[in-house]
N, C-alpha and C positions, 0 to 999 in steps of 0.2 A: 886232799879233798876236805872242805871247810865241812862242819856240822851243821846243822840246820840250825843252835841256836848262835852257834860264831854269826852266820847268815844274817839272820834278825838285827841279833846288834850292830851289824854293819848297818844296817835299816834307819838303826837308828842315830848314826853318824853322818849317814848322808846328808839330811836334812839341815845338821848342825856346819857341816863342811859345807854347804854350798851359801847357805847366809854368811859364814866368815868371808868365805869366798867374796862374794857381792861387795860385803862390805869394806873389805881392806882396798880392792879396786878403786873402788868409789873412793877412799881417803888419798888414794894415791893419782886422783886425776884433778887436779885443780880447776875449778868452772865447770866440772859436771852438773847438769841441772839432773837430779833423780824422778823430777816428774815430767819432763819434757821430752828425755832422751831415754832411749829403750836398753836394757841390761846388755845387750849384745854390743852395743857401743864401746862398753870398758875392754875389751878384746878387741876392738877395731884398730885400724889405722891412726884414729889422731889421738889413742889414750898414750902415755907417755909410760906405762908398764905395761900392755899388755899381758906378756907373758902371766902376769899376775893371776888374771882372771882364766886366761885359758886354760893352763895348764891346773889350776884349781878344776873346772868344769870338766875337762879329764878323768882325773882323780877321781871325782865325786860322780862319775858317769859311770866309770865302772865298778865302782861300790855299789851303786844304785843297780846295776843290772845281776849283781849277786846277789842281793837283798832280796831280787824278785823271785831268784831259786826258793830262797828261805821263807818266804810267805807263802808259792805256792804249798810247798810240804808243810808248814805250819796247819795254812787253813784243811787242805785235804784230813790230816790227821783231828783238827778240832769238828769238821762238820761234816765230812764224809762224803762229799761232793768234789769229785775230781776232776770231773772236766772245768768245772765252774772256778774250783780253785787255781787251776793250771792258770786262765785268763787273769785272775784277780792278781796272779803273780807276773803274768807277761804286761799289763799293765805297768807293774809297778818299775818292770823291765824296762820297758821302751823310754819308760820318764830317764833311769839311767840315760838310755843310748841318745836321748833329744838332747842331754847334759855333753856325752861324749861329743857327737856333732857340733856344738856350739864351740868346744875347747879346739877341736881338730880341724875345723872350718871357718876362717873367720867373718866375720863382718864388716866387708858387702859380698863377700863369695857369694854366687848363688846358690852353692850349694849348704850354704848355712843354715837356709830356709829348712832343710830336713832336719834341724834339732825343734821343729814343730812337732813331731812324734813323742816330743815329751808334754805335749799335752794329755797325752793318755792316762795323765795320773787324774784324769777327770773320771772315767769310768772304773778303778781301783777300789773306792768305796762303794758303789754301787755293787760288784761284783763279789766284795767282801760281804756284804750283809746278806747277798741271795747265798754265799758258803755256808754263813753261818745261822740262815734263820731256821727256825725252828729248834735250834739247840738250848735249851733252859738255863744251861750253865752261860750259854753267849750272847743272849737276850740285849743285854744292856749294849752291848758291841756291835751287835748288827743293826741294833736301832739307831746307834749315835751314828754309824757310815753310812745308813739310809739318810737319816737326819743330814749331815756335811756334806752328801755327796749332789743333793738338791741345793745347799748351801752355796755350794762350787760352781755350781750350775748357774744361779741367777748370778753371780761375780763374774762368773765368765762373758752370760749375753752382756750386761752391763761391759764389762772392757772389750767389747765387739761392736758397742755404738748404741744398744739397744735403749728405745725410750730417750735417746742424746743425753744420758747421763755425763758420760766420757767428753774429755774436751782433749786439743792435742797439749795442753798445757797440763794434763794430767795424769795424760795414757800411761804414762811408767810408774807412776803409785798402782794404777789398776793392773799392771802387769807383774808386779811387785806382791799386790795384795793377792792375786791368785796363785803365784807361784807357792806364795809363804803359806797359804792355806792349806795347798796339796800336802808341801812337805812337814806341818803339821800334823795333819794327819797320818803321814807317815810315819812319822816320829812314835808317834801315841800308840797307833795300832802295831807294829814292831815292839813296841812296850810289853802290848797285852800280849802279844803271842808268842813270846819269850816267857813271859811268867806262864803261861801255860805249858808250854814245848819242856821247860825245868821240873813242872809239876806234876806231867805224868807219869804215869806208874808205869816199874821199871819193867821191861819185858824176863816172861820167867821163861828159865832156863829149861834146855828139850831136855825131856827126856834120856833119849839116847846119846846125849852124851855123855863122853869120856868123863872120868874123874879127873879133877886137876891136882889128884896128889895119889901118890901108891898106897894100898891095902898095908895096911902092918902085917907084917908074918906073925902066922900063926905057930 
C-alpha cells in the first residue's frame, strides 16, 4: 500500500507523463495538424505508432487515479472536510480513468467517448478550495483553485463554441489548452500538499504501549 505522500508525487508525474506522452506521438506522426486534429487521433487508426500514445494514456490513467487516493487524504487531513475532500479526490480520479479510456479504447470506438469523464479535472479546483477554505495556513491555495477553477471554466465554454471564439481550424490548441491547464494545476497542488503531508507533526506515541527495548535488571 502506497503512502499518501508516494500518492501525491505520483500527482505530480502525471501531469508530466501525459504531456511527454502527447508530445512524442505527435513527433512520431508525420502531417499531424495539432490544431485541426483532436489528441485522440495520435491513438487512432491512421497514426503510424499508435501504441505510442495509447499505452502512454494507460500509464498515466492509472497514476492519475492513485493520485486521487492521495489528494483525497491529503486535503481531508489539511482542512478537515471529508466528504468535500473525498470529491476533490474522485475528481482528480476520474481525470485518471478519462486518461485510462482513451489508452484502452481507441479512436473512433464508441466507446472512447467515455474518456470524457476526464473532464472532471474541471470541478477538482473548485472542490479543493471549498476543502480548504477557511484554513489560514491554506488561504493562498484555495484562493488560487477558486481563482483557476473559474479560469478553466471560461477555457472550457470557449472550446465548446461559446461567443464562436473556437474555429475547426483551431479546436485542438483549445483542447490542448484545457487539458494542459487542468494538469497544471494538478501538478502544483500535488506540490503543495506534499509539502504539507512531509510537514506535519509526527503522531505521538500511546501511551500504553509496550517499550521497544527491555528494562535493565536491576
Amino acid at each position: 500500500m502506497l503512502s499518501v505522500g508516494s500518492l501525491l508525487r505520483i500527482g505530480l508525474i502525471v501531469p508530466a507523463a501525459m504531456v511527454a506522452d502527447v508530445w512524442l506521438a505527435q513527433r512520431m506522426f508525420p502531417g499531424f495538424n495539432p490544431g485541426a486534429q483532436f489528441i485522440s487521433e495520435l491513438g487512432g487508426p491512421a497514426a503510424p505508432n499508435p501504441l505510442i500514445f495509447n499505452v502512454g494514456m494507460v500509464l498515466a490513467g492509472l497514476a492519475g487515479m492513485a493520485a486521487g487516493a492521495g489528494f483525497a487524504q491529503a486535503l481531508e487531513h489539511a482542512g478537515g472536510r471529508r466528504r468535500v475532500s473525498a470529491f476533490a479526490g474522485l475528481w482528480v480520479a476520474l481525470t485518471g480513468l478519462g486518461a485510462l479510456f482513451a489508452g484502452l479504447f481507441h479512436w473512433p470506438d464508441p466507446m472512447h467517448r467515455a474518456c470524457g469523464v476526464g473532464l472532471a479535472i474541471q470541478f477538482a479546483p473548485l472542490f479543493t478550495a471549498w476543502a480548504l477554505w477557511g484554513k489560514p495556513e491554506h488561504a493562498r491555495l484555495a484562493r488560487f483553485s477558486l481563482g483557476w477553477f473559474f479560469f478553466l471554466l471560461l477555457v472550457f465554454a470557449l472550446l465548446t463554441g461559446v461567443w464562436n471564439v473556437r474555429t475547426g481550424a483551431d479546436v485542438g490548441f483549445w483542447q490542448r489548452g484545457h487539458a494542459f491547464l487542468g494538469l497544471l494545476w494538478l501538478a502544483i497542488v500535488a506540490f503543495a500538499l506534499d509539502r504539507h503531508w512531509r510537514a506535519r507533526p509526527a503522531a505521538p506515541a500511546s501511551e500504553d504501549a509496550e517499550p521497544a527495548y527491555a528494562p535493565a535488571a536491576s
